[in-house]
C-alpha positions as CSV (number, residue, x, y, z in Angstrom):
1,X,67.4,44.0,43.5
2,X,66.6,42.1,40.3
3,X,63.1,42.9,38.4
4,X,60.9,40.1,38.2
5,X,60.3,39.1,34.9
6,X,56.8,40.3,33.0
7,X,56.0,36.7,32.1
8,X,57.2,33.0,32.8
9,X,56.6,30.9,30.2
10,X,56.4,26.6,31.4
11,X,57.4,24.4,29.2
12,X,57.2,20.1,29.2
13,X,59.8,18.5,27.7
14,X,60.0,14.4,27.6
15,X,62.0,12.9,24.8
16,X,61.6,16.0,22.5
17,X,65.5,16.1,21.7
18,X,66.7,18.6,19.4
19,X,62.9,19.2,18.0
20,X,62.8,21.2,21.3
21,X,65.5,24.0,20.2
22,X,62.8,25.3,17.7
23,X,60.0,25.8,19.9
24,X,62.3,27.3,22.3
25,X,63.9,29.9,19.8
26,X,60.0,30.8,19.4
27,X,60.4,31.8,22.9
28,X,63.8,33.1,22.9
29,X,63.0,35.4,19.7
30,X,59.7,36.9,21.4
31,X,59.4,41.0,20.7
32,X,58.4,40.7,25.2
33,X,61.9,40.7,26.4
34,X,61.4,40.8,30.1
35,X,60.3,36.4,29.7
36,X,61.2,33.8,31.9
37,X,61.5,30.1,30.4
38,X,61.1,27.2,32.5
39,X,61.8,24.2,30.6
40,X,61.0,21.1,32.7
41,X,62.5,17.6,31.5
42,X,60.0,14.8,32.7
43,X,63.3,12.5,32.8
44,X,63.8,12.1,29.4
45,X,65.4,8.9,28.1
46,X,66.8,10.5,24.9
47,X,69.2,13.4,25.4
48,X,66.7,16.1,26.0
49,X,68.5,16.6,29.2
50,X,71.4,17.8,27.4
51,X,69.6,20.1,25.1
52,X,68.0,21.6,27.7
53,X,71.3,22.6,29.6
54,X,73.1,24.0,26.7
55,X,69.7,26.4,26.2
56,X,70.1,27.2,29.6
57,X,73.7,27.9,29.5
58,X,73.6,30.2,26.7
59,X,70.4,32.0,27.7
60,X,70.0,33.4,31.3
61,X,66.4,33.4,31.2
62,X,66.1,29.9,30.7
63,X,65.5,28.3,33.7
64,X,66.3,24.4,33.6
65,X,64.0,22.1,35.9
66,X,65.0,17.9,35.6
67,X,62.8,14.9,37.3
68,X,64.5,12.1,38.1
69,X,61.7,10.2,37.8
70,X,59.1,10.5,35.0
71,X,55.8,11.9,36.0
72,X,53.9,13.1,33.3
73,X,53.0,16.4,31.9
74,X,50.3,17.6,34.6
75,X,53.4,17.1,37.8
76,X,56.2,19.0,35.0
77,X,53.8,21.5,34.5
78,X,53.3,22.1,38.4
79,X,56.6,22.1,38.8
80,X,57.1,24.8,36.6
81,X,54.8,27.0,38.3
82,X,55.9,26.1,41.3
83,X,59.6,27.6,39.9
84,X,58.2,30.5,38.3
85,X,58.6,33.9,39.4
86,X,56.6,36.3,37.2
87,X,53.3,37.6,38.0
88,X,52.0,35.9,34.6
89,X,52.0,32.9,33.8
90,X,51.6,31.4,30.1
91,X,52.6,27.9,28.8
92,X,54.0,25.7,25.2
93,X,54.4,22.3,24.3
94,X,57.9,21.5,23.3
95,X,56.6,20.4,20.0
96,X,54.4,23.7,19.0
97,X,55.7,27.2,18.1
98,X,55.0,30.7,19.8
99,X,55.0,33.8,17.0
100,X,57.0,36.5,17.4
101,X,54.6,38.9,19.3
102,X,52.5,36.6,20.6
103,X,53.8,37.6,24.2
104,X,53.9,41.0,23.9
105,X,50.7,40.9,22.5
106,X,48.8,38.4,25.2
107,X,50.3,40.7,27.8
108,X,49.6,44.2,26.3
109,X,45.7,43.0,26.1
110,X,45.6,41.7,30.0
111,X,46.9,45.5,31.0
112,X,44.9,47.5,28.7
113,X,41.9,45.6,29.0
114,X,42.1,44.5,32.7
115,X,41.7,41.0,32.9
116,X,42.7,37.7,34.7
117,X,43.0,35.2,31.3
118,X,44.3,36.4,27.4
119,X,42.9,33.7,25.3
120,X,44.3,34.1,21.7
121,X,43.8,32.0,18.5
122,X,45.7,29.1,17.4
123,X,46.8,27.5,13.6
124,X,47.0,23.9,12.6
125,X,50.7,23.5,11.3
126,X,53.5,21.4,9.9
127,X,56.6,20.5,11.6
128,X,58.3,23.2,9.4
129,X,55.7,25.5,10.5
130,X,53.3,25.6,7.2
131,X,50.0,26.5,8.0
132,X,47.5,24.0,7.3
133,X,44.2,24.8,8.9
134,X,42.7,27.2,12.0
135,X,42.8,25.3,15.2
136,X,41.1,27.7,17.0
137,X,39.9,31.3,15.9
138,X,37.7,33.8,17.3
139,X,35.6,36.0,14.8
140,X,36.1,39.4,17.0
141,X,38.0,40.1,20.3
142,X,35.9,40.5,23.1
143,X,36.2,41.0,26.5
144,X,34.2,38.6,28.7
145,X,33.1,39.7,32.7
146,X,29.7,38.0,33.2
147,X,29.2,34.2,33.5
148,X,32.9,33.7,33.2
149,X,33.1,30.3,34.3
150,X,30.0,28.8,33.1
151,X,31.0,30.3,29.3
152,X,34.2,28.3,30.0
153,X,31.9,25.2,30.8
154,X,30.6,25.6,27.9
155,X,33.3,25.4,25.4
156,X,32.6,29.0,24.3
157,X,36.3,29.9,25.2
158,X,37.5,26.7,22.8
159,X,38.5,23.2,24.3
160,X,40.4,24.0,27.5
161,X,44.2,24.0,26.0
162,X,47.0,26.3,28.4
163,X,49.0,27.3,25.4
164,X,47.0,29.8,23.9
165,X,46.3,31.9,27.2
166,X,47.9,34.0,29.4
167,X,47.0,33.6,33.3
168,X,47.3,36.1,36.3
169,X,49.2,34.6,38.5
170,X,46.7,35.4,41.0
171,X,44.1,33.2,39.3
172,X,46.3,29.9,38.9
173,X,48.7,30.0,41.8
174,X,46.0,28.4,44.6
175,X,46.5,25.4,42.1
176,X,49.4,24.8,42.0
177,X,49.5,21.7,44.4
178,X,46.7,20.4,42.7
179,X,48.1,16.6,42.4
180,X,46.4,13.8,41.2
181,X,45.8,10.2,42.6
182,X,46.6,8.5,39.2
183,X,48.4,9.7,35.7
184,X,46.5,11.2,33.8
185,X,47.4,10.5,30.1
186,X,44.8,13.4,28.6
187,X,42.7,16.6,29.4
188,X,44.8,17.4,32.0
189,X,44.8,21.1,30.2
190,X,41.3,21.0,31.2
191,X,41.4,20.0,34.9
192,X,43.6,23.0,35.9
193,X,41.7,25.1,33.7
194,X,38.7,24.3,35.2
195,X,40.3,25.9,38.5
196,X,41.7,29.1,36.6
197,X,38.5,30.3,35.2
198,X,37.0,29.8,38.2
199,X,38.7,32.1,39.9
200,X,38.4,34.5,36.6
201,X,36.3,37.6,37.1
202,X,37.2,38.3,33.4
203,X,38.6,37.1,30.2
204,X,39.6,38.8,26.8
205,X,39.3,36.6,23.8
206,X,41.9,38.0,20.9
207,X,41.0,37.4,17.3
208,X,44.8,37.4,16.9
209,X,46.6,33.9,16.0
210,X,49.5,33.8,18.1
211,X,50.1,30.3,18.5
212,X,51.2,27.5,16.3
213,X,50.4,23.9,17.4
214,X,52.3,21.4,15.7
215,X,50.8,18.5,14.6
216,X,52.9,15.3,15.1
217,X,51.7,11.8,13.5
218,X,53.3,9.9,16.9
219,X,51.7,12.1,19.7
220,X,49.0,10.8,21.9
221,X,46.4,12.8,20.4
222,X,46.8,11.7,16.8
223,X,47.0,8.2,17.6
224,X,44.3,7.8,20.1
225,X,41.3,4.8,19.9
226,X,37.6,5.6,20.7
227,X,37.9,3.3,23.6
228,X,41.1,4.4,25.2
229,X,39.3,8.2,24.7
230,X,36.5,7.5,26.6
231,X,38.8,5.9,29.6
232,X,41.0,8.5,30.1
233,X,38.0,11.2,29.5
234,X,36.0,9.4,32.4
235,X,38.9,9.4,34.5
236,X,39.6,13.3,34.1
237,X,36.1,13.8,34.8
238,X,36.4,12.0,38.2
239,X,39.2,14.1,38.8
240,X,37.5,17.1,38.2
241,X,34.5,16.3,40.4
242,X,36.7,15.1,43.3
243,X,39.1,18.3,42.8
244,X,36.6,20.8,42.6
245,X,33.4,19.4,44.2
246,X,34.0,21.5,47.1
247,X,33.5,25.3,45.4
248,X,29.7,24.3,45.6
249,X,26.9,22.7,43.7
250,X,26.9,25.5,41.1
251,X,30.8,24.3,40.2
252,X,30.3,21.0,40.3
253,X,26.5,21.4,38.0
254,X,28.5,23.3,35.5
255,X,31.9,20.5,35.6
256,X,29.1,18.0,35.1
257,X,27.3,19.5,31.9
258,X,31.3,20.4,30.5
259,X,32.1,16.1,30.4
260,X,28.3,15.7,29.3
261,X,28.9,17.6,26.1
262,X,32.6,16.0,25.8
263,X,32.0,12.7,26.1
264,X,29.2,12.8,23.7
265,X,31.5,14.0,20.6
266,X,32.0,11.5,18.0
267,X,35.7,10.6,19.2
268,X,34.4,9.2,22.5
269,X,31.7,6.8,21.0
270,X,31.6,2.8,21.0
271,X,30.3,0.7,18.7
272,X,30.0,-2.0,21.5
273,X,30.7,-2.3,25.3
274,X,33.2,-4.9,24.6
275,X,35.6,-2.3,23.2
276,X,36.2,-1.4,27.2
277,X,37.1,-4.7,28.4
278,X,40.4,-4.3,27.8
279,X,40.1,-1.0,30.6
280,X,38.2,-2.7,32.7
281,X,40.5,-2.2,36.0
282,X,41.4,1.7,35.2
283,X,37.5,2.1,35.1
284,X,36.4,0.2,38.1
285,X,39.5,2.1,40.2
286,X,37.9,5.5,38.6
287,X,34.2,4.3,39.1
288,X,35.1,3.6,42.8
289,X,36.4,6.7,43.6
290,X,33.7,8.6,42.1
291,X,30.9,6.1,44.1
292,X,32.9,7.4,47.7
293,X,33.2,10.6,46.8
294,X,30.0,11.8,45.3
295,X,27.6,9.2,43.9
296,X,25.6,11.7,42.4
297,X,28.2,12.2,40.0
298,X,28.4,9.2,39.3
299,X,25.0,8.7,38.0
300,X,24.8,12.0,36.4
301,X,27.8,11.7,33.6
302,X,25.6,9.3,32.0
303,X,22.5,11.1,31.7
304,X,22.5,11.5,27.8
305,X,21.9,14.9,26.0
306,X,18.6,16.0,24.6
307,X,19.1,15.5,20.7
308,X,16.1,16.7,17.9
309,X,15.4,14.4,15.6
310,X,13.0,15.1,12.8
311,X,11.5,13.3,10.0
312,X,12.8,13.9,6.8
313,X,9.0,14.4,5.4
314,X,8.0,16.4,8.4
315,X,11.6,18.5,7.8
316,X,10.6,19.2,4.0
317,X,6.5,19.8,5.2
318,X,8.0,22.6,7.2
319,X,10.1,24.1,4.7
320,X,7.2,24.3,2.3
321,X,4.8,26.2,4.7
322,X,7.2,28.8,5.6
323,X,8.0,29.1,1.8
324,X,4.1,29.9,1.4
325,X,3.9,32.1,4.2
326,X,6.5,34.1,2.9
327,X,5.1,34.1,-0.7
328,X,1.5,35.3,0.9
329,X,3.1,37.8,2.8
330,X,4.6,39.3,-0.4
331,X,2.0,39.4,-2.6
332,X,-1.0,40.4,-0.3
């Protein structure tokens, strides 16, 4: 009988070509040599379909998965999981870059320290892999076991990315049908994320960078409008309230506050309401779901956040007293 393999690693391929066979040599060149790769081609129109089989024909642990059809990233990655055979799971973009031990490390830290999710750190780099800023870092490692999911909510654990973590399978598999009724174009990291550290009793943050995320002037990301940001962020929250309103008030309270304090970032602002006219059907189709499935939620996404504003003469009348407290303190 054949061992199942310590890790299967998913990745998304659609019209990546042969920018794919460097992220997958990352994989192929990990220290972790018990990994399975899925690579799933969203039915590429360029000949990433190709690529793909000659990777899987001169690596056996390459497993090849091909849509006919193109269905976005969220359907290749189910399909992926639904192939995979290890009992963790991790994931990379077919454009980003996984360092040598990042594996090895990721699944070394879930043994030793016991835990469902391996969050490590993540650099900004070039296409040719220079380093040009800290995506995400953490300032210690730590191992998380109270308020799991509500730290999650709030961003504590960074943005909600799957390429930087390493799941139990335990904690993802229940998810794996977890379809959408529409395409969703972003933040679908997020929505099955949202599932994953839910059913997380504990989480180890590494202060390790493992992961290189690539970034590419033409991906969706980089090229986004305010508008178009705020659409597809209001969609994925209506997908997240009707996937996971049924775990219980406490869920859904804490899904809520998460796309509060997204959709308030800078990014996701309008100068005016017109900007949104040109979305007007993909919001009223996302508005009307929401309004049948819980109205509550509806009305709750736009309740803004609490922000401090004080005076710039008040601000400086402040600093000045504490300034003379401390001085009276010293010399008395």
């Amino acid at each position: 009988m054949t061992a199942l393999p310590k890790i299967s690693v998913i990745v998304p391929v659609f019209n990546a070509g042969n920018k794919l066979i460097p992220s997958i040599e990352s994989l192929l060149s990990q220290t972790l040599d018990d990994l399975e790769i899925i690579i799933v081609n969203d039915a590429s129109t360029d000949n990433s379909g190709e690529v793909i089989d000659q990777l899987a024909q001169a690596n056996s642990n390459i497993v090849p998965v091909h849509f006919a059809e193109n269905k976005g990233v969220h359907e290749a990655r189910l399909a992926g999981l639904k192939k995979s055979t290890a009992q963790w799971i991790g994931f990379l973009d077919a454009d980003d870059f996984a360092r040598p031990n990042m594996f090895a490390a990721l699944h070394a830290a879930a043994i030793d320290q016991n835990v469902d999710i391996v969050v490590c750190g993540s650099d900004r780099v070039t296409e040719q892999r220079k380093v040009i800023a800290p995506k995400l870092r953490f300032k210690r490692s730590e191992k998380v076991d109270k308020e799991v999911f509500e730290r999650f909510c709030r961003f504590e654990f960074g943005t909600g990315m799957l390429w930087n973590k390493l799941f139990k399978r335990s904690v993802i598999e229940s998810w794996f049908d977890l379809h959408f009724p529409w395409r969703q174009s972003i933040n679908e990291d997020l929505l099955l994320n949202i599932g994953c550290f839910y059913h997380a009793d504990s989480v180890f943050l590494m202060r390790e960078v493992l992961h290189e995320y690539a970034l590419v002037d033409t991906s969706v990301t980089t090229e986004m409008k305010n508008s178009w940001a705020y659409v597809e962020t209001f969609r994925a929250y209506v997908l997240a309230v009707t996937s996971y309103q049924h775990l219980g008030e406490s869920v859904l309270s804490n899904v809520i506050e998460l796309y509060r304090t997204q959709i308030a970032g800078g990014e996701y602002q309008l100068t005016s309401i017109n900007e949104l006219n040109d979305h007007k059907l993909r919001l009223e189709e996302a508005a009307r779901l929401l309004c049948n499935e819980n109205p509550y939620a509806l009305a709750a996404i736009t309740a803004r956040n609490k922000q401090t504003i004080v005076g710039g003469s008040l601000a400086v009348k402040s600093l000045l007293a504490a300034v003379m407290r401390k001085l009276n303190s010293i010399f008395q």
